[in-house]
C-alpha positions as CSV (number, residue, x, y, z in Angstrom):
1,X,-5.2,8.5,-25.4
2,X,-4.7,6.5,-22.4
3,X,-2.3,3.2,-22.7
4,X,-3.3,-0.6,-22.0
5,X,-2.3,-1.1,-18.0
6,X,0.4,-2.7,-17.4
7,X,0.0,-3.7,-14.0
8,X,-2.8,-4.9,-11.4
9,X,-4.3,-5.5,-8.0
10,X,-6.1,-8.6,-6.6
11,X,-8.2,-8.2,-3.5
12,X,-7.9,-11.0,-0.9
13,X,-10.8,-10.1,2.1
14,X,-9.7,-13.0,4.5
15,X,-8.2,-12.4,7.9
16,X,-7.7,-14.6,10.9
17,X,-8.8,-11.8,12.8
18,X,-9.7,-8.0,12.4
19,X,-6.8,-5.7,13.9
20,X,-8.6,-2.5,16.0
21,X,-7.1,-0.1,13.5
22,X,-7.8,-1.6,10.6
23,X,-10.3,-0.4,8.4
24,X,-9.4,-2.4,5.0
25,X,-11.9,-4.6,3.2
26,X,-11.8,-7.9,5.0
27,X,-14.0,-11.0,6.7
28,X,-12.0,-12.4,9.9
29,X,-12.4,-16.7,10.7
30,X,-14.9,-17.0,7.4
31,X,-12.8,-19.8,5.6
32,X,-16.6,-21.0,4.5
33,X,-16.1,-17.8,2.1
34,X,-12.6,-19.1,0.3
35,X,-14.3,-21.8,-2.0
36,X,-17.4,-18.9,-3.7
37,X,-14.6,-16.2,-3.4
38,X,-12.1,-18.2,-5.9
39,X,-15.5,-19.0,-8.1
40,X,-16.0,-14.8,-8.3
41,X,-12.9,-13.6,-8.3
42,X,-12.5,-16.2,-11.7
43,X,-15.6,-14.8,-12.7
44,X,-14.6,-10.9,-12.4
45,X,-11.3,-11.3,-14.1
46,X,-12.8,-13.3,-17.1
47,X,-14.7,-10.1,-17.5
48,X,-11.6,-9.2,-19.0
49,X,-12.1,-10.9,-22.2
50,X,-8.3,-11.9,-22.8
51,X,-5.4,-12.2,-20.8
52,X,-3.6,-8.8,-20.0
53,X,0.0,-9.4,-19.5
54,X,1.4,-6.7,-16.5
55,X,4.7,-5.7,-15.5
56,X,3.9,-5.4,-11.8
57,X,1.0,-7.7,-10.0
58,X,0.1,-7.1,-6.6
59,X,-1.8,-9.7,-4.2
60,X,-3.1,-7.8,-0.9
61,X,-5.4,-8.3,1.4
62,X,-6.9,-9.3,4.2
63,X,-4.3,-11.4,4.2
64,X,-3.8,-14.2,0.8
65,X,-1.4,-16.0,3.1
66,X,-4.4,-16.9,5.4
67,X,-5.7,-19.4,2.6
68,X,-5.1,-23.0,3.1
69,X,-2.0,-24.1,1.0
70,X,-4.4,-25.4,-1.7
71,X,-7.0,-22.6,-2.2
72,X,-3.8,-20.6,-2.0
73,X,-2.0,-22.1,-5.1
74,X,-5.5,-22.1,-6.8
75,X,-5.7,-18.1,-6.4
76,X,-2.2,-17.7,-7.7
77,X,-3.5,-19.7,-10.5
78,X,-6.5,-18.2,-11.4
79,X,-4.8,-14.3,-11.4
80,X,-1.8,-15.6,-13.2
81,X,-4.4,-17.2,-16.4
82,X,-5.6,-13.6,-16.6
83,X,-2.7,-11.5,-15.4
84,X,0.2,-13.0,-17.1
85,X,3.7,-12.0,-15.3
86,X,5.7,-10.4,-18.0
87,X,9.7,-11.4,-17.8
88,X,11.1,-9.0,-15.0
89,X,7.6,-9.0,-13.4
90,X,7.6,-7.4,-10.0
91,X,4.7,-10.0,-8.4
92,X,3.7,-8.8,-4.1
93,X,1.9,-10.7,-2.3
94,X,1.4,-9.6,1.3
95,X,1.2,-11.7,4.6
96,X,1.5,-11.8,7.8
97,X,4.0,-13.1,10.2
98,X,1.9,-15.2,12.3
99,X,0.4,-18.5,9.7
100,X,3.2,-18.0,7.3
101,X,4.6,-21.4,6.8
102,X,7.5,-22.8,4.4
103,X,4.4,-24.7,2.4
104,X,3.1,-21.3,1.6
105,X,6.1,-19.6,1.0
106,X,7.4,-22.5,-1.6
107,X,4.1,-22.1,-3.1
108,X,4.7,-19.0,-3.7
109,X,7.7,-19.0,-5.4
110,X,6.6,-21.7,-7.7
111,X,4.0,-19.2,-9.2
112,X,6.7,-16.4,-10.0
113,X,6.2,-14.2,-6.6
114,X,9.1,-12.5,-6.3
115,X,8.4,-10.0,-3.5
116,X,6.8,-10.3,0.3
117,X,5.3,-7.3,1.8
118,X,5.1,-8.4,5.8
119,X,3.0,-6.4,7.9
120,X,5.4,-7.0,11.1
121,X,4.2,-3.6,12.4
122,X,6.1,-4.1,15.4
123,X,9.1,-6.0,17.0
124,X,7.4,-5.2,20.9
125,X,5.3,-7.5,22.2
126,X,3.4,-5.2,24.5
127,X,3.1,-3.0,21.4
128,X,1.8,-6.2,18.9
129,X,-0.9,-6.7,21.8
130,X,-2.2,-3.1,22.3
131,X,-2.3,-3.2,18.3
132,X,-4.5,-6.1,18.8
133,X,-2.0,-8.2,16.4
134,X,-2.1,-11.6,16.5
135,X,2.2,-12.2,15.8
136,X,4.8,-12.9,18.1
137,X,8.0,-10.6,17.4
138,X,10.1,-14.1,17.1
139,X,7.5,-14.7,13.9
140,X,8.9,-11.6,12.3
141,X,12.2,-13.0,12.1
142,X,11.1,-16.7,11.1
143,X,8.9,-15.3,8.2
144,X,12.0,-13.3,6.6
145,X,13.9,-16.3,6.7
146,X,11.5,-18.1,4.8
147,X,11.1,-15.3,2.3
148,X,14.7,-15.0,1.8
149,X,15.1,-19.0,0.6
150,X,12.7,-18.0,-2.2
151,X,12.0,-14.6,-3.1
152,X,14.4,-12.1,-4.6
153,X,12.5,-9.4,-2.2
154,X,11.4,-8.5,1.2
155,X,9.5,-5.4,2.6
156,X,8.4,-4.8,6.4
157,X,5.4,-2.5,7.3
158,X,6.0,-0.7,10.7
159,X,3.5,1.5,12.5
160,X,4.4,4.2,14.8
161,X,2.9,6.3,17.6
162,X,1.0,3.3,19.4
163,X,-0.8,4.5,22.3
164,X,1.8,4.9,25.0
165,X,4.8,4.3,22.9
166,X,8.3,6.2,24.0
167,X,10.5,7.3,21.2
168,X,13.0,5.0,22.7
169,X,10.6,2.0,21.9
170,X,10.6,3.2,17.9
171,X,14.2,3.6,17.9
172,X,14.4,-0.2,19.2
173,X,11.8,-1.0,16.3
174,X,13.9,0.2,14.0
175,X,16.6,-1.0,15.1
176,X,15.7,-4.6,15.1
177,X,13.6,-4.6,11.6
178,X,17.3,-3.3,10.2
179,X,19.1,-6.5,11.8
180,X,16.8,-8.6,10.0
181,X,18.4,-6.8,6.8
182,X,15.0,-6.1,4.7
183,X,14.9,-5.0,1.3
184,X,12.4,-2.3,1.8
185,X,11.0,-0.9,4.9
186,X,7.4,1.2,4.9
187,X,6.7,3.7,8.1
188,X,3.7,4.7,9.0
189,X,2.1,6.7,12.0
190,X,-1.1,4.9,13.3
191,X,-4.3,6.7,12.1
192,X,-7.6,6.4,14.1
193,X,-10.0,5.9,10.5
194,X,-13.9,6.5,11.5
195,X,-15.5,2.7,11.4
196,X,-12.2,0.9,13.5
197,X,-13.2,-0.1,17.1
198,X,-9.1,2.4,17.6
199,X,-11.8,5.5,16.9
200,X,-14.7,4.1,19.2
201,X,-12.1,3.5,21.8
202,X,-10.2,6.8,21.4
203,X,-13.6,9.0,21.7
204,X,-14.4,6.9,25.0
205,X,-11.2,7.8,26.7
206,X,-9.7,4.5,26.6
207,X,-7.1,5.3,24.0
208,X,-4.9,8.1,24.1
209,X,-3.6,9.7,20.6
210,X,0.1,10.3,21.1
211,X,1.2,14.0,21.1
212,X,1.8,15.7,17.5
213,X,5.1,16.8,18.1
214,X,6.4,13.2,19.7
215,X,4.8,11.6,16.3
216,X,6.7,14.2,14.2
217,X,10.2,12.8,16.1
218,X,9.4,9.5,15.4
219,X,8.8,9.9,11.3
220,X,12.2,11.8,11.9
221,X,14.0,8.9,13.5
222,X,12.6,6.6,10.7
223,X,14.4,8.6,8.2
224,X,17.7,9.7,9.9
225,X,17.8,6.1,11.0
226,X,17.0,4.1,7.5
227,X,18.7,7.3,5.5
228,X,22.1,6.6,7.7
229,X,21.6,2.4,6.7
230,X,21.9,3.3,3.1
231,X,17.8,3.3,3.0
232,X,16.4,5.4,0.2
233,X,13.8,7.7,1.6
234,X,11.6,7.7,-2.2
235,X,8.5,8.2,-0.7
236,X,6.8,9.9,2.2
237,X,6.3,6.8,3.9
238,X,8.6,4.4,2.0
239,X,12.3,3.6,2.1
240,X,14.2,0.8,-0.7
241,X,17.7,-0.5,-0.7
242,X,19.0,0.2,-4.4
243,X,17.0,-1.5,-6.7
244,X,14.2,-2.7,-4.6
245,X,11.5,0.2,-4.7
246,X,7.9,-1.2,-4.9
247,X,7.5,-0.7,-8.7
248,X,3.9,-1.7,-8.3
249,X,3.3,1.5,-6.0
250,X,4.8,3.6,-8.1
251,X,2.5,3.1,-10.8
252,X,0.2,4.6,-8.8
253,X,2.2,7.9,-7.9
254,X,3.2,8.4,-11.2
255,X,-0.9,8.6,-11.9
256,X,-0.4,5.6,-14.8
257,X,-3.8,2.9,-15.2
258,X,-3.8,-0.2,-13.4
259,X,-6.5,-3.5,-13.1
260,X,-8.2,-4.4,-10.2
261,X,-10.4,-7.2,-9.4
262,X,-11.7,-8.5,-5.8
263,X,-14.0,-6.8,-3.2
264,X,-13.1,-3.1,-2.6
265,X,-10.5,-3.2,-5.3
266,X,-9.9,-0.2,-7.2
267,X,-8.9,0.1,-10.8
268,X,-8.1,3.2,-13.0
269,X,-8.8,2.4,-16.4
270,X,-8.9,4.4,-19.7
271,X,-9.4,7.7,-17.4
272,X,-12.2,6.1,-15.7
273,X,-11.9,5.2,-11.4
274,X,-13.8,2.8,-10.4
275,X,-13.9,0.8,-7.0
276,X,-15.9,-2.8,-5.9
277,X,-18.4,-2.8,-3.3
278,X,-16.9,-3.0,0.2
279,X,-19.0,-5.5,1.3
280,X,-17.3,-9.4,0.6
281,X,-20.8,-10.7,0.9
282,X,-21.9,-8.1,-2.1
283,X,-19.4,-8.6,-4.3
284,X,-20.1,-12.2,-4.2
285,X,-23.6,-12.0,-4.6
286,X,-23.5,-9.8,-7.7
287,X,-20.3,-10.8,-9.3
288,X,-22.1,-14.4,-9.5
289,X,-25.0,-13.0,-10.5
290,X,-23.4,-11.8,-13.9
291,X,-24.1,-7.8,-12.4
292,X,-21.2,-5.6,-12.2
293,X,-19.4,-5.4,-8.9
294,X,-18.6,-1.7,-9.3
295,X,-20.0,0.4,-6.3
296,X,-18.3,3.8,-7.4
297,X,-17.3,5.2,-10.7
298,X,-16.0,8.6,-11.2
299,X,-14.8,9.6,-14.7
300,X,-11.8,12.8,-14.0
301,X,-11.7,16.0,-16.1
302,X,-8.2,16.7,-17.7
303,X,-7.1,19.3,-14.9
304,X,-8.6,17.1,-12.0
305,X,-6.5,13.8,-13.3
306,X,-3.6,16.6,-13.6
307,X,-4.1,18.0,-9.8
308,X,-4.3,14.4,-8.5
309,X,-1.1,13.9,-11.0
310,X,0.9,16.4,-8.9
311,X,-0.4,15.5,-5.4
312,X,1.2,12.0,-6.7
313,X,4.0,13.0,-7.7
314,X,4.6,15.6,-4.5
315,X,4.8,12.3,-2.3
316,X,7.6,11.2,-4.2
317,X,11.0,12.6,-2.8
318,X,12.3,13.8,-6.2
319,X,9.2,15.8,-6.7
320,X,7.8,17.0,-9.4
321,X,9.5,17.9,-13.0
322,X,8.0,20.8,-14.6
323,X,8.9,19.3,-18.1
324,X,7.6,16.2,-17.6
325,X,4.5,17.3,-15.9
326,X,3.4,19.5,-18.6
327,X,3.8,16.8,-21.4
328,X,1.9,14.3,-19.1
329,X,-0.7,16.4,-18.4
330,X,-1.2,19.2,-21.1
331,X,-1.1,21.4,-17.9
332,X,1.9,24.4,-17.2
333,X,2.5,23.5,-13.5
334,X,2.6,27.2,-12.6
335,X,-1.2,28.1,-14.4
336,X,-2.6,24.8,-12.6
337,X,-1.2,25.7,-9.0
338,X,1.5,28.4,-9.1
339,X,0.0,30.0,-6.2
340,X,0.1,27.6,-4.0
341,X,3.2,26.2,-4.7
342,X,4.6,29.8,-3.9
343,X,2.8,30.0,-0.8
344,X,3.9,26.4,0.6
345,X,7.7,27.5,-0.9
346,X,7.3,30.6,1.7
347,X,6.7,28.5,4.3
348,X,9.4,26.2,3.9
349,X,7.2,23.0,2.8
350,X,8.0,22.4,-1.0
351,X,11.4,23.7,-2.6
352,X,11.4,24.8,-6.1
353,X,14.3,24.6,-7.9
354,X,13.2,26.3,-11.6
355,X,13.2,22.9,-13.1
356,X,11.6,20.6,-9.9
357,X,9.7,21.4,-7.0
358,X,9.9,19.0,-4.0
359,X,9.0,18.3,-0.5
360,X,11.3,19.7,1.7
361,X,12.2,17.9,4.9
362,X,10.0,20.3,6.9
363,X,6.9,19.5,4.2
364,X,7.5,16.1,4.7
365,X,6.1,16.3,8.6
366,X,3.0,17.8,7.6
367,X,2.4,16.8,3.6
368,X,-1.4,15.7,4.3
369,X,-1.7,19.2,5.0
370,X,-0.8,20.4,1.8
371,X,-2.6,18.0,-0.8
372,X,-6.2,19.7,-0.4
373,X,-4.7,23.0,-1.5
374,X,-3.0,21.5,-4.7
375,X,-6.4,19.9,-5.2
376,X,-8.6,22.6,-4.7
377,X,-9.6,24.3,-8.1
């Protein structure tokens, strides 16, 4: 029997501007949008017949910071009256360096956000501009100081392997996102995702993917560096002082149900997935219409929700019990996958300890590598 969720994600589509690698749901410079979003998204989440109280509530985008200070406390009003913070909530909302402003960031704090994710992405200014940010690295530093007046928490997202970017230049990323003493910091290599103008300009020549082997040094001077500033490396791509892990994410690794309302928001509900339609201006249109927003649906069979339970659980650094997989699941790890694991423990990519298996360091380079054969039946 699947349990109530307990936690929930809100889908915020506005951007000042769309990023060349981007490939997220998102409208960039429609504030005309703000006023009929707020209407549907208080439509959608009424759909929930009572209020659901959640232990972790998570406002992404887009960018929710991007809203006017007004429409801004409105949306934290509207998701609170149907997503009621628990005591000890973990509450993210994620923003941007550039437009953050202490107006917002009080506001925040006012409605029980106790957590900013920042997407500072870089501290180099040649490297902001060939990511086609629109943030100064001085803003980085300015919007942690604001956080840290209010919120208990503060995470930065960091890309590496930018077209033309030395290992030196991570390093020096690194380096300065540590002195601004973050909470939690998330790595990840930039990906050139079919649909971004990044892949359009990459096939034409006028983007260069950086070599595999310089991309692997970088992911390994994100961990050395963050493991040897008392980081914890809990995640392929995500690193916590004690105590600060992003519970909210880890809802999702640990394969548990979650709510999700907004345009291309995706929910896992009593065994079912479902996602919103991409499109902003299609979610609106039906969600006012009274028609359900839902644009995929896909209801898993016991061993594929047990398969997807393990690839979860692989990205994790501690890995995989046996125990507690098999009294999740109703699955013996070894009958689901037993021969792959073995394989991928030949090779030196997953360690299995009797009790565990786990990513070793080597597995953690090229982990995307090994989900499709966990997943394949």
């Amino acid at each position: 029997m699947d349990s109530e969720p307990r936690s929930a994600y809100v889908h915020v589509p506005f951007c000042a501007h769309r990023c060349g690698y981007c490939n997220f749901t998102l409208v960039a410079r429609r504030p005309d949008l703000v006023g009929r979003y707020l209407l549907a998204l208080e439509r959608e989440l009424s759909w929930l017949a009572s209020p659901r109280p959640v232990e972790t509530l998570f406002i992404g985008g887009g960018t929710p910071t991007y809203l006017m200070p007004h429409d801004l406390a409105k949306l934290l009003t509207i998701v609170l009256a149907w997503l009621p913070a628990v005591e000890g909530c973990e509450f993210t909302v994620e923003a941007n360096p550039g437009g953050l402003d202490a107006e917002r960031v009080a506001i925040l704090a006012e409605h029980g956000v106790t957590r900013l994710s920042l997407g500072a992405q870089s501290f180099n200014e040649q490297k902001l501009k060939t990511l086609e940010r629109d943030h100064a690295p001085a803003d980085i530093a300015a919007a942690v100081t604001l956080a840290r007046r209010h919120l208990k928490s503060v995470s930065l997202d960091l890309i590496f392997a930018a077209p033309g970017e030395k290992l030196d230049d991570w390093r020096r990323d690194l380096r300065q996102a540590l002195s601004l003493a973050p909470d939690h910091l998330s790595t990840y290599g930039l990906t050139y995702e079919r649909g971004t103008t990044f892949w359009t300009r990459r096939r034409r020549g006028e983007l260069s993917q950086l070599d595999e082997e310089l991309e692997r040094e970088m992911y390994a001077a994100a961990i050395d560096t963050l493991s040897a500033a008392d980081f914890e490396h809990y995640e392929v791509s995500n690193f916590a002082r004690a105590g600060h892990r992003c519970r909210h994410n880890e809802i999702y690794w640990a394969g548990l149900p979650y709510y999700a309302a907004g345009p291309g928001a995706a929910r896992y509900v009593a065994g079912c997935r479902e996602m919103n339609h991409r499109s902003t201006s299609t979610w609106l249109a039906r969600v006012m219409a009274g028609q359900s927003p839902v644009d995929q649906r896909e209801r898993l069979s016991a061993e594929d929700r047990a398969r997807e339970m393990l690839v979860f659980g692989l990205r994790r650094l501690a890995g995989v019990s046996r125990e507690r997989f098999a009294r999740a699941t109703g699955y013996e790890l070894d009958d689901l996958a037993g021969h792959a694991i073995s394989r991928h423990v030949a090779h030196g990519l997953l360690e299995d300890s009797g009790g565990r298996v786990r990513l070793t360091r080597e597995g953690l380079f090229v982990s995307d590598a090994i989900w499709p054969d966990l997943l394949r039946v």
